[in-house]
C-alpha positions in Angstrom: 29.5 -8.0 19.8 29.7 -9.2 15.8 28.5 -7.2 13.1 26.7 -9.4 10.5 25.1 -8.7 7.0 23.7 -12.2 6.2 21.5 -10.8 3.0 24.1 -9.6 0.2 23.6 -9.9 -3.5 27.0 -10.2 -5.8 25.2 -11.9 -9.2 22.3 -10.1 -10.4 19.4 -12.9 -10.9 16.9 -12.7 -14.2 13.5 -11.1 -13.3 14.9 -10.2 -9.8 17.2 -7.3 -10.3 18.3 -4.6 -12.5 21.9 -5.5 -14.1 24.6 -4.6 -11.9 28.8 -5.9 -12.3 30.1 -7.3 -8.7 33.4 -5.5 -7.7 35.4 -7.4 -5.3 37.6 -4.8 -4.2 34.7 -2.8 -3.6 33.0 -6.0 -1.1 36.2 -5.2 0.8 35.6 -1.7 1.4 32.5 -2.4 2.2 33.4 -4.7 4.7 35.9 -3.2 6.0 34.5 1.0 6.4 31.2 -0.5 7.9 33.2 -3.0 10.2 31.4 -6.0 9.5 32.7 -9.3 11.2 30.4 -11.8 8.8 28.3 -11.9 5.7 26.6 -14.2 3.5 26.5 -14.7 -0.6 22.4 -14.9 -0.6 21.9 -14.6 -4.4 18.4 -15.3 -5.8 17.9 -18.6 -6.7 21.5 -19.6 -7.5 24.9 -19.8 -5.9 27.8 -19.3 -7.6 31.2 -21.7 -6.1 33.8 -20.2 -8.3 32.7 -16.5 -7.2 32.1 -17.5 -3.7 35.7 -19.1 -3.6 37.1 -15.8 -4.8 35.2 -13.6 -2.3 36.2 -15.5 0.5 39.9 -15.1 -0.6 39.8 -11.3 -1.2 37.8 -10.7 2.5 40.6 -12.4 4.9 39.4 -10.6 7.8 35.8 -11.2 7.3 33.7 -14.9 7.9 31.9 -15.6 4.5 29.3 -17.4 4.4 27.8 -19.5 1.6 23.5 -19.1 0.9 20.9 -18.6 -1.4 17.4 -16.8 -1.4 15.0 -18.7 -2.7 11.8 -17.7 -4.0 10.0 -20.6 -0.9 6.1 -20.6 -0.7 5.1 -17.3 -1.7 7.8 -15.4 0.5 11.8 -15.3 0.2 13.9 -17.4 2.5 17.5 -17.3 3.1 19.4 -20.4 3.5 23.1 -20.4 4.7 25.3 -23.3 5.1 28.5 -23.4 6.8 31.8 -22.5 5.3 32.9 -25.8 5.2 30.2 -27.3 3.5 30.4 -24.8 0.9 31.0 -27.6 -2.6 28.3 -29.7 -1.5 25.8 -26.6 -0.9 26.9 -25.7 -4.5 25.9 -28.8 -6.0 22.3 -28.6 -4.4 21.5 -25.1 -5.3 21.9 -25.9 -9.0 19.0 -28.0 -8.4 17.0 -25.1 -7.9 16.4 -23.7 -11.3 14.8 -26.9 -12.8 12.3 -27.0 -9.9 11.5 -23.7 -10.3 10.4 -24.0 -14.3 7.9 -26.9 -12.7 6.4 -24.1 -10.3 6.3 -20.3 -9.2 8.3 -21.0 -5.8 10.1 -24.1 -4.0 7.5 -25.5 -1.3 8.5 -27.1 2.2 8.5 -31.0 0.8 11.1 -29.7 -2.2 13.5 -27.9 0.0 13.2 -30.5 2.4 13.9 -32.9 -0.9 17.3 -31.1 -2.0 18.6 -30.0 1.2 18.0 -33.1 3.4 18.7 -32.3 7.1 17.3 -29.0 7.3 19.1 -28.4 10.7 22.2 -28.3 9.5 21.3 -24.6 7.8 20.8 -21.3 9.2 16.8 -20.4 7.9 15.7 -16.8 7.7 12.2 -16.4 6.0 11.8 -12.6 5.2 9.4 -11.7 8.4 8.2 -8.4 8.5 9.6 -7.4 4.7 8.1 -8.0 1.1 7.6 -10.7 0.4 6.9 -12.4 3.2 6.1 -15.9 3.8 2.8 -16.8 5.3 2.9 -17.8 9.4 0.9 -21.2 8.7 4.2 -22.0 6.5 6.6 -20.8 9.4 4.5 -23.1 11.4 5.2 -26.0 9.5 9.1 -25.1 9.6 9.0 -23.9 13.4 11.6 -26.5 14.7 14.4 -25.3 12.1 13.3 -21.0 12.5 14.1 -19.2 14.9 15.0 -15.8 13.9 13.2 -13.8 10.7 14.2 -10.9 8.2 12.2 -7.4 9.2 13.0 -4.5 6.8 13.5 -1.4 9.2 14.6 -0.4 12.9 11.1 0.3 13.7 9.7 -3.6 12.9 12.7 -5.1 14.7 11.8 -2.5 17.7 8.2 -3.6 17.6 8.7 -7.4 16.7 11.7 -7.9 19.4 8.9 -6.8 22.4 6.3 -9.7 20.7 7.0 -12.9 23.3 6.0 -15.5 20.6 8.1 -14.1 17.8 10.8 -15.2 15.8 14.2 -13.4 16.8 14.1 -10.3 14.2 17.1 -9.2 11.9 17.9 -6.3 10.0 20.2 -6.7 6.8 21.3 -4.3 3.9 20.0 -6.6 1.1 22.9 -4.7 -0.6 23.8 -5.5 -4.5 28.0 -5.0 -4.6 28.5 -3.6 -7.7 31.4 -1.2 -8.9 29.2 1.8 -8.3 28.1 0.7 -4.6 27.4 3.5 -2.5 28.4 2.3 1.1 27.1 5.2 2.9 23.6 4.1 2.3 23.5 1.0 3.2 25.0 1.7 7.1 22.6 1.6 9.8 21.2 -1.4 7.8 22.8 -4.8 10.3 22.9 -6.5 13.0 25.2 -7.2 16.3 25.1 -10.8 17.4 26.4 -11.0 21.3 29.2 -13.9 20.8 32.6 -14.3 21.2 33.5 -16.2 18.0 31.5 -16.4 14.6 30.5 -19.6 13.7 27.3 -20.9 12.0 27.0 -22.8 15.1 27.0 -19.8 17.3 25.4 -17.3 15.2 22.2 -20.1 15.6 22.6 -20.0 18.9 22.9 -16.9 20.1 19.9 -16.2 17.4 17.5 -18.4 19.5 18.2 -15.5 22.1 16.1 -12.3 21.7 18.7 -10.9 24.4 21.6 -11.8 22.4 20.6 -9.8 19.5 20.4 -5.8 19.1 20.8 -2.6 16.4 23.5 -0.6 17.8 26.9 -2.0 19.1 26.5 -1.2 22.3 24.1 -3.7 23.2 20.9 -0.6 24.1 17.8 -2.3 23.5 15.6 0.9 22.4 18.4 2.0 20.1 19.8 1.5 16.4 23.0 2.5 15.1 22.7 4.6 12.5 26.3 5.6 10.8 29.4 3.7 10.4 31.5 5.4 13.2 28.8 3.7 16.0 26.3 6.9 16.0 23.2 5.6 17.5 19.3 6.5 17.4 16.8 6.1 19.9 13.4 4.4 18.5 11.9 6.9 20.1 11.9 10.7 19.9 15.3 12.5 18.9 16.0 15.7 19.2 19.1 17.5 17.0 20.2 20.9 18.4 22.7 23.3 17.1 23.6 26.4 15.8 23.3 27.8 12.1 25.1 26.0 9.5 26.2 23.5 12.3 25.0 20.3 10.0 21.7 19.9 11.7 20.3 19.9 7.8 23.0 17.1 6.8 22.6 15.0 9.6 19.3 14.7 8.4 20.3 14.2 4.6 22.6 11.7 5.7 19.3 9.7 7.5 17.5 10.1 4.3 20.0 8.7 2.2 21.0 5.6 4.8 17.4 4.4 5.6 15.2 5.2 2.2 16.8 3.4 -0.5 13.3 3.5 -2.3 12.4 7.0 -1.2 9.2 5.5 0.3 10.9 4.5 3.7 10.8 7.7 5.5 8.4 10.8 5.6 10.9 13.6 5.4 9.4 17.2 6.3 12.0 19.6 5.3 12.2 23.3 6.3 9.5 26.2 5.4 7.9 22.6 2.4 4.7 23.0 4.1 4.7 26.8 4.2 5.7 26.6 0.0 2.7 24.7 -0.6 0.3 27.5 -2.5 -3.5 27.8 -2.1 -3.7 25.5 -5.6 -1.5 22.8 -3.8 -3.7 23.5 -0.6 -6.8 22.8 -2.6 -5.3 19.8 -4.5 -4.6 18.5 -1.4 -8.6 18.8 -0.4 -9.5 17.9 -3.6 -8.0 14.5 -3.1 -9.2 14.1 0.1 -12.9 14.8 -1.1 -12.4 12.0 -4.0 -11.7 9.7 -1.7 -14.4 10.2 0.9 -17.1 10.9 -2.1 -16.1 7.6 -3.5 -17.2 5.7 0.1 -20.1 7.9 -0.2 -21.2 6.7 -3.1 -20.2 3.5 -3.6 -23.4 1.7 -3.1 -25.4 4.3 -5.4 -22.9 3.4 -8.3 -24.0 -0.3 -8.2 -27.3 1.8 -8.8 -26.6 3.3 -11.9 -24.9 0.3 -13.1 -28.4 -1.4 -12.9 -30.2 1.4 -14.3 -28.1 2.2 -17.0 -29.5 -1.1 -18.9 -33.2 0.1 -18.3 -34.2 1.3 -22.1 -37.8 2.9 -21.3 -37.9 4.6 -25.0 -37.6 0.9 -26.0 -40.4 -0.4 -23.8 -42.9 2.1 -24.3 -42.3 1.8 -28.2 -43.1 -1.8 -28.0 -45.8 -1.4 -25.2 -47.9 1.3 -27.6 -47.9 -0.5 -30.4 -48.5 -3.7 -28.8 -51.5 -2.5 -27.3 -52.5 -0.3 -30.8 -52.5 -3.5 -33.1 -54.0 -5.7 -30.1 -57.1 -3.1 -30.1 -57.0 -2.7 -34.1 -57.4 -6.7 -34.2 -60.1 -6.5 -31.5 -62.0 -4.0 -33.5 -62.0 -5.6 -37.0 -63.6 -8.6 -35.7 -65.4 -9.2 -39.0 -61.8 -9.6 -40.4 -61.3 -12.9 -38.6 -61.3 -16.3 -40.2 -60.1 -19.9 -40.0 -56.0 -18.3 -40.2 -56.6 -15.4 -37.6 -58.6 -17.8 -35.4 -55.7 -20.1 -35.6 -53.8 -20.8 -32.2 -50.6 -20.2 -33.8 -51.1 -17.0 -35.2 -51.1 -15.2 -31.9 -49.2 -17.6 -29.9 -46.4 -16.3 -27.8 -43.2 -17.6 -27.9 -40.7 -19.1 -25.3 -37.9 -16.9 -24.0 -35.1 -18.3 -24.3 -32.2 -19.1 -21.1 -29.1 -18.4 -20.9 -27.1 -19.3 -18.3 -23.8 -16.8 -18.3 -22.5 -17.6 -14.8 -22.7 -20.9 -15.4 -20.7 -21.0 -18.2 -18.2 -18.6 -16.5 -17.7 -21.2 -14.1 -16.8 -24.1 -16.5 -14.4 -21.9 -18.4 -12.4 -20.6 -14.6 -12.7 -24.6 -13.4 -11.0 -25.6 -17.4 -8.1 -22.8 -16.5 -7.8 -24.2 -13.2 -7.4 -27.8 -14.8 -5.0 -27.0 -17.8 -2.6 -24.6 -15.8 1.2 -25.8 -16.1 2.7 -22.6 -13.6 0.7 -23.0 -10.9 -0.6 -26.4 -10.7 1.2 -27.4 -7.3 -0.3 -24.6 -5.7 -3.7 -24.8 -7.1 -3.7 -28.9 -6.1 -2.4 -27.8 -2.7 -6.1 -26.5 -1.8 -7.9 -27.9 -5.1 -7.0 -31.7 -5.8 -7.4 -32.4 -9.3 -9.8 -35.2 -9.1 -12.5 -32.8 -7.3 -11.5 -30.1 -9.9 -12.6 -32.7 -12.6 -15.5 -34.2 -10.7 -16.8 -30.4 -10.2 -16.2 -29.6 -13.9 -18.4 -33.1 -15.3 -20.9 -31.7 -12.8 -21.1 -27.7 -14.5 -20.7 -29.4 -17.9 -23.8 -32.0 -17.1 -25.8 -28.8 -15.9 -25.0 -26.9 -19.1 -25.9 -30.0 -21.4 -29.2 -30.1 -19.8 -30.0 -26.5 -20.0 -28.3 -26.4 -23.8 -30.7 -29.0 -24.4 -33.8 -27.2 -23.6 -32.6 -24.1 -24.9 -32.5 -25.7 -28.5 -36.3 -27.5 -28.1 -37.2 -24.3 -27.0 -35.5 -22.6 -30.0 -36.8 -25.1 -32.7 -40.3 -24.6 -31.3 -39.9 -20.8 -32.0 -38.9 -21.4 -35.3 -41.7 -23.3 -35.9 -44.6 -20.9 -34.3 -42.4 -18.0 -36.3 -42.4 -20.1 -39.8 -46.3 -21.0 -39.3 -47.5 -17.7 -37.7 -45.8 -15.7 -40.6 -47.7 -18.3 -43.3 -51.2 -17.5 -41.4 -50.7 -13.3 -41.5 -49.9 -13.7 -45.0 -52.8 -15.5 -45.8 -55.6 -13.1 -43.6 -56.9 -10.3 -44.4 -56.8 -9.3 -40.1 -54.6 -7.1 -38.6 -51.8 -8.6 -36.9 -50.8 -8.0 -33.2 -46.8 -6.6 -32.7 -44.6 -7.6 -30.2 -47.1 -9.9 -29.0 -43.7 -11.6 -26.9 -43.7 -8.8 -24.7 -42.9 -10.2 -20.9 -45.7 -7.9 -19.1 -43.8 -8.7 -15.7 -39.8 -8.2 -17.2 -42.4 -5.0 -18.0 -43.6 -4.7 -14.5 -40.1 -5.0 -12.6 -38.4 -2.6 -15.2 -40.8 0.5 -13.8 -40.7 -0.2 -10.5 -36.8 -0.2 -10.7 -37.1 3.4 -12.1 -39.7 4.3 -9.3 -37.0 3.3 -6.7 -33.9 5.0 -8.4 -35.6 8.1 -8.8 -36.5 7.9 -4.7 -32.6 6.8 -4.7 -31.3 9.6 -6.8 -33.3 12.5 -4.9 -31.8 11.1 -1.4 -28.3 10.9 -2.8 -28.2 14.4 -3.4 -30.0 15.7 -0.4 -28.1 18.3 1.6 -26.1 16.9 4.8 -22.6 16.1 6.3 -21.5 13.0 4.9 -18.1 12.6 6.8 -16.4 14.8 9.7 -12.8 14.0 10.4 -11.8 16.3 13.6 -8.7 14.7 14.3 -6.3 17.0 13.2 -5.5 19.2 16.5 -7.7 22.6 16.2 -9.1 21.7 12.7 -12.1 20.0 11.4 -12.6 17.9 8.1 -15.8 18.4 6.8 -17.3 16.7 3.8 -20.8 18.1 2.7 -22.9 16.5 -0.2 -25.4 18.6 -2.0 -26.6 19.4 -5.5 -24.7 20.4 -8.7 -25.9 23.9 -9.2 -25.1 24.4 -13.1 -23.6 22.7 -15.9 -20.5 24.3 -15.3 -19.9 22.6 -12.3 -20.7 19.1 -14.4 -17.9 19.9 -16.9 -15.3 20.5 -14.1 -16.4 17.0 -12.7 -15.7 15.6 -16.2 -12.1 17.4 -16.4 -13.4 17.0 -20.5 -14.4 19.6 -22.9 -18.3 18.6 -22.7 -21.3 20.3 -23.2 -23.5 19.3 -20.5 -26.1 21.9 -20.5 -29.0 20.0 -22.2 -28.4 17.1 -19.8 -28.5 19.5 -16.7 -32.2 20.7 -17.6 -33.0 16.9 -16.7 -31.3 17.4 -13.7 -34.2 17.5 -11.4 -35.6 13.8 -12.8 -33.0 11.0 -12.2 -34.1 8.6 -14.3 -34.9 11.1 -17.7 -31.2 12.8 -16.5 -29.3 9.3 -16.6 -31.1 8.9 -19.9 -29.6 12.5 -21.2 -26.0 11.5 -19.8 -26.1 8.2 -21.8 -26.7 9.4 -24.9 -23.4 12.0 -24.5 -20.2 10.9 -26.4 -17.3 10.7 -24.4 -18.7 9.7 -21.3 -17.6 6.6 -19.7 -20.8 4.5 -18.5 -19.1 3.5 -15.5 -18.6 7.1 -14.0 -22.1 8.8 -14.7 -22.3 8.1 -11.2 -20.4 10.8 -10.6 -23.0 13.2 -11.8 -25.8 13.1 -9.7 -23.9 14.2 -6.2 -21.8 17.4 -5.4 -19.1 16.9 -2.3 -17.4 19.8 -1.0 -15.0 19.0 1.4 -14.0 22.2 4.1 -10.8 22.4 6.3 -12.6 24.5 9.1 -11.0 25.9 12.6 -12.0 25.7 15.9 -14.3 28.6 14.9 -15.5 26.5 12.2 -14.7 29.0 9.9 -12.6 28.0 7.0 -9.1 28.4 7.2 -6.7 31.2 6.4 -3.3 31.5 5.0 -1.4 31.0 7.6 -3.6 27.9 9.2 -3.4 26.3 5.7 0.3 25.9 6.5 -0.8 24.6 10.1 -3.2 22.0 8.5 -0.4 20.9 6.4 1.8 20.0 9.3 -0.3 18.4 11.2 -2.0 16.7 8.3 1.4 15.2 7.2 2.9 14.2 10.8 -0.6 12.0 10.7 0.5 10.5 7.3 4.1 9.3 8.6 2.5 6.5 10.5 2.8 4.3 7.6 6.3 5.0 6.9 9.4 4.0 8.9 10.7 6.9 10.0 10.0 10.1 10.6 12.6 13.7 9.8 10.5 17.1 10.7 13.7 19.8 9.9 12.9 22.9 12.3 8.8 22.9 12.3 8.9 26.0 14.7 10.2 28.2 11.4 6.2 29.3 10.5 4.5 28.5 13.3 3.7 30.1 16.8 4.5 28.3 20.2 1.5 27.9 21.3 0.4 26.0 18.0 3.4 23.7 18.7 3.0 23.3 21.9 -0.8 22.8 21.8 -0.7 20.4 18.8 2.4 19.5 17.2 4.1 18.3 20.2 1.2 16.0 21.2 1.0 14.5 17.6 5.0 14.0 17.2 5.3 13.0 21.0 2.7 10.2 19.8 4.4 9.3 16.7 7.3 8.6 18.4 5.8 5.6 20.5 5.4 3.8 17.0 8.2 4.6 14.8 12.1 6.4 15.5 10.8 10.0 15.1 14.2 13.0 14.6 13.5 16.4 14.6 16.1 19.5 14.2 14.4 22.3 16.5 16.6 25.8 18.0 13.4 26.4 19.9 12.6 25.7 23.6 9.4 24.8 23.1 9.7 22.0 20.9 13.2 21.1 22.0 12.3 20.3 25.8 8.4 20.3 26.1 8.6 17.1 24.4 10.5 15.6 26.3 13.1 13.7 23.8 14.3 10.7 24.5 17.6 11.3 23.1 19.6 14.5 22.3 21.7 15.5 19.6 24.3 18.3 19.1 25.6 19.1 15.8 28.8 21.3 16.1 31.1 22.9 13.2 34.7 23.6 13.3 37.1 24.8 11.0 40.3 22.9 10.7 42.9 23.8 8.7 40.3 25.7 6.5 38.2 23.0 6.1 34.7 22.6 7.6 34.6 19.5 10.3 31.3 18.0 11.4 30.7 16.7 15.0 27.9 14.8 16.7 27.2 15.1 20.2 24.6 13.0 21.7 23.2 11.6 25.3 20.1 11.0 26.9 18.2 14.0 29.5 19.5 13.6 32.3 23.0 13.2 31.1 25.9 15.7 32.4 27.6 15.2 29.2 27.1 14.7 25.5 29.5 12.5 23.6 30.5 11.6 20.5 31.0 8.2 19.1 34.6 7.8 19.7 34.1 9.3 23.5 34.9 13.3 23.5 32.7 15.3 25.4 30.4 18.2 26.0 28.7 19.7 28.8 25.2 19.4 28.1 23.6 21.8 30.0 25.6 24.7 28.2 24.5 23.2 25.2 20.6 23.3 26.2 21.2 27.2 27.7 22.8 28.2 23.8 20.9 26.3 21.6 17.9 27.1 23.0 18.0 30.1 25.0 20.6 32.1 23.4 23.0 31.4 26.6 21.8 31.5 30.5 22.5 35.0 30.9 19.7 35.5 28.5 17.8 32.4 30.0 17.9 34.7 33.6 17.4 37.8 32.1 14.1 36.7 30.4 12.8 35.3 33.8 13.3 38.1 35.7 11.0 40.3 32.8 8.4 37.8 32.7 8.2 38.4 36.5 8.2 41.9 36.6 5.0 42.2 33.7 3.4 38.9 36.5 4.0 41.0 39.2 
């Protein structure tokens, strides 16, 4: 087996990463405490052949490798070339730079372009890790890819099982600065099966799935997790041991190697849950109730958004005195003359058209036209004679409806100009507003008919959403009425008065209207105001819960939020609960997890420890030596006589089940034979 690290950063690259100053001694005790037989110098977007020439000098007993990530189609692709080719592969990557001012990222036909043969080169696109290039490009490059970058032991445990996969690799991605810490980067590399390391070879034995694993000694369902060969099983781990035995820091030490951005692993830690208040308990809920309100309401808010531009005060006003000074000018019918009679004095004028969306589209077809950045991606799915044929089309439309707009306008002007002349010259009333659009008019109270129908239904009583996935418990969501103003200023989180608006709650429309006209209201959450949710954590009573089943909830409700991380660390979850809650829901929900993601838990308690049936066992034993505290691990599969540590000692297994768990088998026997006697 070979050890590689084929992703390492030793320049820091502008707008890629934080400043860092490369330490070549420290490269070498990198190499050398993590035992790594190859790497490769896979800076972003450059490669530097003075550096790389002293790297390869200070690590004589490693294979260096010269590469490049490049910033390829949207993703990140590594591209290594052999050692021997190392000046020539310098003198193309300075190309790279220049063709990266003409777009955001080098596409296929420019690598191809700089690079030549691309078979000569070891490819690795960034597969299952951020960011990741698109599988319609991977298509296109299929003949020169065949392995791909994944970003945790759980992806390469998934992706290696997928038949039309590329080979997945796991690298450390590691910057090697002077303040490197090289304890958290192990666990994070691959072991190639091959004799010798070559390019040649590494591509070769890459091709193979079977060739290719995360722990040294070649176990497919395992990862290796620490520098002196300590391995994981993907699946379900258990860690026994005594107090202060390092149960705790062999957790820490996971942590630490595996969530370099503290948003890799879901670490439960000992009595965290329990901690958590009835305030934290209720933020918790309150969060959840956001959420599911928000889908609740989501189609009402488009609603509101519609409705808030209704302005009835305004229509009436110009309805009633429309329809005053159209009966005062039917009533003084003696007043008419030649100017009254007149078509123009009465005539009603054109309403005018204006076409926003189509002048949104001109304006998002002139961006796409005139970008610089992204112009080869844009002509990629947009070629630039459509993009110009479509905007002479939008510009021809706009003309044309521009055109009539102004007629329209200058006729206006002119029935305004003559029809003020005529009033001024009559002694009959005139007629106000006389442009009203009676059907604008029409549409505008019907809208209000149907939101008030809308607004009553929204806050009608009933379950909205009911979640009872969460072992005993049920999530309940129930949407209602606000019953006060009160409970409209602790919606707001602001210092409002909303009392006034409240005494309209029972209309929607005249309550919308009384929200409006508050300061300090956003328009765009009045929504908010018309629908109470409360959202209830009840048992299998469905009763709310207590104290101690808040606790429970919290377990449960954070094993089912570690499926989007990559691992999972529960640190003795028996501490607050009773057996039967852990046997009857937490085992079932972790036993689960574990079929997705590497799932490690520290237990002393039989229940958890053995009716999950691990698939991996771990012992953490303390010793003093010489006055000084000495950490061991232990570790085997069930069924195994003996535990053993990475460098071979040995520990009988079942002794360490009887102690750990059952206080010793004298106890173990002694406990049988009372649970007989109360059976019997």
């Amino acid at each position: 087996m070979k050890k590689i690290d084929l992703h390492l950063h030793t320049k820091p690259a502008p707008g890629k990463d934080a400043h860092f100053v490369f330490d070549a001694s420290k490269f070498e005790q990198y190499t050398k405490a993590l035992s790594i037989d190859a790497v490769a110098i896979t800076n972003h977007n450059l490669f530097d052949k003075t550096q790389f020439a002293e790297i390869t000098k200070k690590l004589t007993n490693t294979v260096v490798f010269p590469g490049i990530e490049l910033d390829f189609e949207g993703g990140h692709l590594l591209l290594i070339a052999d050692t021997t080719a190392f000046a020539d592969f310098a003198t193309k990557c300075d190309l790279i730079p220049n063709e990266l001012k003409k777009g955001a990222f080098i596409t296929i036909g420019t690598l191809k372009s700089i690079f030549g043969d691309l078979h000569q080169y070891l490819l690795i696109p960034h597969y299952d890790k951020n960011p990741k290039i698109k599988q319609t490009v991977l298509d296109q490059l299929r003949e020169y890819i065949f392995a791909g970058e994944v970003a945790s032991p759980k992806k390469f445990n998934r992706i290696i099982k997928e038949r039309e996969s590329l080979t997945p690799v796991l690298f450390s991605d590691a910057r090697i600065s002077t303040n490197l810490d090289i304890d958290a980067h192990q666990g994070r590399h691959t072991f190639i099966q091959t004799k010798a390391v070559s390019l040649a070879n590494l591509k070769l034995a890459l091709q193979d799935k079977n060739k290719v694993f995360l722990s040294n000694t070649g176990k497919r369902d395992f990862f290796q997790v620490f520098q002196d060969g300590q391995e994981l099983s993907n699946g379900l781990n258990v860690v026994l041991g005594g107090r202060s035995s390092g149960k705790t820091f062999f957790l820490d030490r996971l942590n630490k190697a595996f969530n370099p951005d503290g948003k890799s692993i879901k670490y439960i830690r000992q009595f965290d849950l329990v901690r958590e208040d009835e305030d934290k308990f209720n933020e918790l809920v309150e969060k959840e109730k956001s959420e599911v309100r928000e889908n609740y309401l989501e189609e009402f808010q488009t609603v509101v958004a519609d409705a808030i531009a209704i302005d009835r005060r305004g229509t009436n006003h110009k309805l009633e005195k429309y329809i005053e000074t159209l009966v005062e000018f039917a009533s003084n019918e003696k007043l008419h003359d030649e100017y009254s009679n007149a078509a123009l004095f009465k005539e009603t004028p054109f309403r005018l058209r204006y076409d926003t969306d189509l002048e949104k589209l001109i304006k998002a077809t002139r961006v796409l036209l005139e970008t610089d950045s992204y112009k080869q991606v844009v002509n990629k799915y947009l070629p630039e004679a459509n993009l110009r044929q479509l905007l002479a089309d939008l510009e021809t439309r706009y003309r044309a409806i521009t055109e009539e707009r102004l007629k329209q306008s200058w006729v206006n002007e002119v029935i305004e100009t003559i029809s003020q002349k005529l009033k001024q010259k009559t002694a009959s009333p005139n007629i106000q507003y006389n442009e009203i659009a009676f059907y604008d008019v029409n549409i505008e109270r019907e809208k209000v008919k149907r939101f008030n129908a809308i607004g009553y239904a929204i806050k009608k009583s009933k379950i909205v959403d009911e979640n009872p996935s969460l072992g005993k418990f049920k999530i309940q969501a129930l949407a209602g009425e606000f019953e006060g103003a009160g409970e409209l200023v602790s919606e707001s989180r602001r210092k409002l008065s909303f009392a006034q608006a409240f005494r309209q709650y029972a209309s929607p429309i005249n309550f919308l209207e009384e929200l409006k006209a508050m300061s300090g209201l956003e328009k765009s959450e009045l929504y908010r105001y018309f629908c109470k949710v409360t959202y209830h954590v009840l048992n299998q009573y469905g009763k709310k819960v207590s104290g101690g089943e808040r606790a429970e909830f919290n377990l449960l409700k954070a094993l089912r939020d570690a499926r989007q991380y990559e691992m999972l660390l529960v640190d003795e979850p028996e501490s607050s609960f009773d057996n039967l809650f852990l046997k009857d829901n937490v085992n079932k929900e972790i036993k689960d997890l574990s079929a997705e993601l590497p799932v490690v838990v520290v237990t002393h308690n039989s229940t958890v420890g053995m009716l999950m049936y691990p698939s991996y066992i771990i012992y953490a034993q303390r010793t003093i030596v010489d006055s000084t505290d000495e950490y061991r691990i232990f570790s085997g599969s069930p069924g195994d006589k003996e535990l053993k540590t990475a460098d071979g000692d040995a520990i009988n297994s079942h002794g360490v089940l009887m102690d750990t768990l059952e206080a010793g088998e004298k106890a173990y026997d002694t406990r049988r034979d009372l649970y007989k006697g109360f059976k019997n």
